[in-house]
C-alpha positions in Angstrom: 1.1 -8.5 6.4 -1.9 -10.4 7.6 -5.0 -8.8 8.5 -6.9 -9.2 11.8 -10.6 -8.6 12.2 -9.6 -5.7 14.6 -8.0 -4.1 11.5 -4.7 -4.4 12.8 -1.4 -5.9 11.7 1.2 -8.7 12.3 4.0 -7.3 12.6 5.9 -10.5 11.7 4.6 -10.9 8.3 5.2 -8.8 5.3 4.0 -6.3 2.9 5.0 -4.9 -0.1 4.6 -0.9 -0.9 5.1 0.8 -4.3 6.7 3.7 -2.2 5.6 7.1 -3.9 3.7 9.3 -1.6 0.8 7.7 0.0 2.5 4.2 -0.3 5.8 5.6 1.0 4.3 7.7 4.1 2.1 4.2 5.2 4.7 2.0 4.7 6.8 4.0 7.2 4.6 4.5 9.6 4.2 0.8 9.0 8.2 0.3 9.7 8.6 2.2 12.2 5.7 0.2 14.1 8.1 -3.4 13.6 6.4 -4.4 10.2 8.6 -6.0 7.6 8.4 -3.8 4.8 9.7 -3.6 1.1 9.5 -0.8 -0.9 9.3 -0.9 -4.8 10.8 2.4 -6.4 12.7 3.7 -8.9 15.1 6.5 -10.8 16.6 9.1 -8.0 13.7 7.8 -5.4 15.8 4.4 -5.5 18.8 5.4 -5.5 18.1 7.5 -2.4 16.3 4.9 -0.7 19.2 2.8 -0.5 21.9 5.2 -0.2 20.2 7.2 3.0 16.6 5.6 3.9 13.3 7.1 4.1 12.4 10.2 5.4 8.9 12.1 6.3 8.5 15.3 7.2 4.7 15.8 8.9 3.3 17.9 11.1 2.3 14.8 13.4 6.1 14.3 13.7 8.9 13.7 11.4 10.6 10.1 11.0 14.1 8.8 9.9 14.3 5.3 9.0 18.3 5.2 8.2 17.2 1.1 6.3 14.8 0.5 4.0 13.9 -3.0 2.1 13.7 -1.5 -1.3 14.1 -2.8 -4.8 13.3 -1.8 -8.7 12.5 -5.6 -8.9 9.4 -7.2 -7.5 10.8 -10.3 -8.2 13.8 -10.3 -5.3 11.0 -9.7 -3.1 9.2 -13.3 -3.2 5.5 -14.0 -2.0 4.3 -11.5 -0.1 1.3 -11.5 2.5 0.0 -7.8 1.6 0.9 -6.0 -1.0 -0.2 -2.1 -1.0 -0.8 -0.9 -4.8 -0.8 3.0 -5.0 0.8 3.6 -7.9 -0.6 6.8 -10.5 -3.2 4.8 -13.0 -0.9 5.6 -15.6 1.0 2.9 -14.0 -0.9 0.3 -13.3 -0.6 -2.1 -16.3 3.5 -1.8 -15.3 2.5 -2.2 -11.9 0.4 -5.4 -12.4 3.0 -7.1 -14.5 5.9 -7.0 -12.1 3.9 -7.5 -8.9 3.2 -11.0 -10.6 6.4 -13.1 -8.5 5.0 -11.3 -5.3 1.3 -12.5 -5.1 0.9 -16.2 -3.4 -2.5 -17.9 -3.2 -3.1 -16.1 0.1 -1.6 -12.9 -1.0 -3.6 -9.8 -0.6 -3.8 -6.7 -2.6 -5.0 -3.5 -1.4 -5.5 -0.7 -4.1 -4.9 2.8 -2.4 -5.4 4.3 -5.9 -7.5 7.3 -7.2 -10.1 6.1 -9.9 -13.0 3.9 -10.3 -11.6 0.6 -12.6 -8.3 0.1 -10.2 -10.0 -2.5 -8.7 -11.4 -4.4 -11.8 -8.4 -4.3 -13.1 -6.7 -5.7 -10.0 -9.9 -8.4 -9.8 -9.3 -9.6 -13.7 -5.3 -10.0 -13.0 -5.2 -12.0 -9.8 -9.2 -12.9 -8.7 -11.9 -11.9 -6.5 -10.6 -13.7 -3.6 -7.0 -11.3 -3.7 -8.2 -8.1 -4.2 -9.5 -5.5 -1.2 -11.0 -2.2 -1.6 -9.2 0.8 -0.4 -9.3 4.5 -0.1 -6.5 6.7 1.3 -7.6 10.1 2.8 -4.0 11.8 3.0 -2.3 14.6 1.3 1.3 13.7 0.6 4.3 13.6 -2.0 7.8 12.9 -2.6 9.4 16.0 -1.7 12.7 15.1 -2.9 14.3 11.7 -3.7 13.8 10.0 -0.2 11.9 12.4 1.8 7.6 12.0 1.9 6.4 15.6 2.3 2.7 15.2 4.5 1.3 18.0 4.8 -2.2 18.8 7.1 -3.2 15.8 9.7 -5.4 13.8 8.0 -3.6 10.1 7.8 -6.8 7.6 7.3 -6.8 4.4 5.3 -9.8 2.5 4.7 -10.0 -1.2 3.1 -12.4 -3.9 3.2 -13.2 -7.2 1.0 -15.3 -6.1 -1.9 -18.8 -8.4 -2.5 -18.4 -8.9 -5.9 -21.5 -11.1 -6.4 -23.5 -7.7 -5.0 -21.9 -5.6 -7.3 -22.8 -8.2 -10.1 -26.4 -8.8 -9.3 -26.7 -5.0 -9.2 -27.1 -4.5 -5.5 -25.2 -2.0 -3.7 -22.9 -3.3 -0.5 -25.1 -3.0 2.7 -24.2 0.2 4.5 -23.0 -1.3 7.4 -20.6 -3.6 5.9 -17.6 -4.2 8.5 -14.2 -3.2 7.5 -10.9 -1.8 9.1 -9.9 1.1 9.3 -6.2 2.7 10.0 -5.2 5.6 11.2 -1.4 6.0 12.8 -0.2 8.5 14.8 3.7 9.4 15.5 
């Protein structure tokens, strides 16, 4: 998925989710809006992935999508243009390990993790140039194998290159900094 400076996406390209609860309700809303999506999951999630698709159940609407891209293998994947990281810290060195085959030299990653290093760590594994800042302000989980429970309305990403020299001579990013903000609505 490739990034426009209105914050919105080509729907032609691709991006990669590790589908647990924030990655699995974006990249839906993501799908059902024409993006080419694939899903990384695993155990029971998987299996019901590929057996009866993705499900989310939200007060701003409830989706079905009956296909899914999904794999437990980053590698069948290929380069990506995006790839959405919102794995639970405790997974990240996994995460960062496999994700390897998916990232190109024009590959973004977006961290929609909780936690203060997630980005560091993203920055020492594939560069300064790759990695975006992100925050998610949603409250969802996986329900059940296949179905993304959202519950309240609140459905906000926000991402935006990070100034690492700034940040390395001390200085704080300027308060008006531009980024792109998402918000979907069913």
């Amino acid at each position: 998925m490739r990034l426009r400076g209105s914050g919105k996406f080509d729907r032609d390209a691709n991006c990669d989710h590790w589908g647990r609860g924030v990655g699995g309700y974006f990249g839906a809303r993501l799908q059902q809006a024409g993006a080419e999506v694939h899903f990384v999951a695993r155990g029971a999630h998987l299996a019901a992935l590929r057996t009866n698709g993705l499900t989310v159940e939200s007060p701003l609407g409830n989706i079905h999508l009956p296909h899914v891209n999904v794999t437990d293998n980053p590698g069948d994947i290929g380069r990506a243009d995006m790839v959405w990281l919102s794995v639970k810290l405790w997974d990240m060195e996994a995460a960062v390990r496999s994700m390897r085959p998916l990232i190109g030299p024009d590959t973004g990653i977006i961290s929609f993790q909780n936690g203060v290093q997630k980005d560091d760590v993203l920055r020492a594994a594939f560069g300064e140039k790759a990695v975006m800042g992100g925050v998610a302000y949603i409250a969802t989980n996986i329900d059940r194998p296949g179905v993304i429970k959202h519950t309240g309305t609140m459905q906000r990403l926000i991402f935006r290159r990070i100034r690492w020299s700034a940040i390395a001579a001390g200085r704080s990013a300027p308060r008006r900094m531009p980024s792109a903000a998402a918000s979907t609505r069913s």
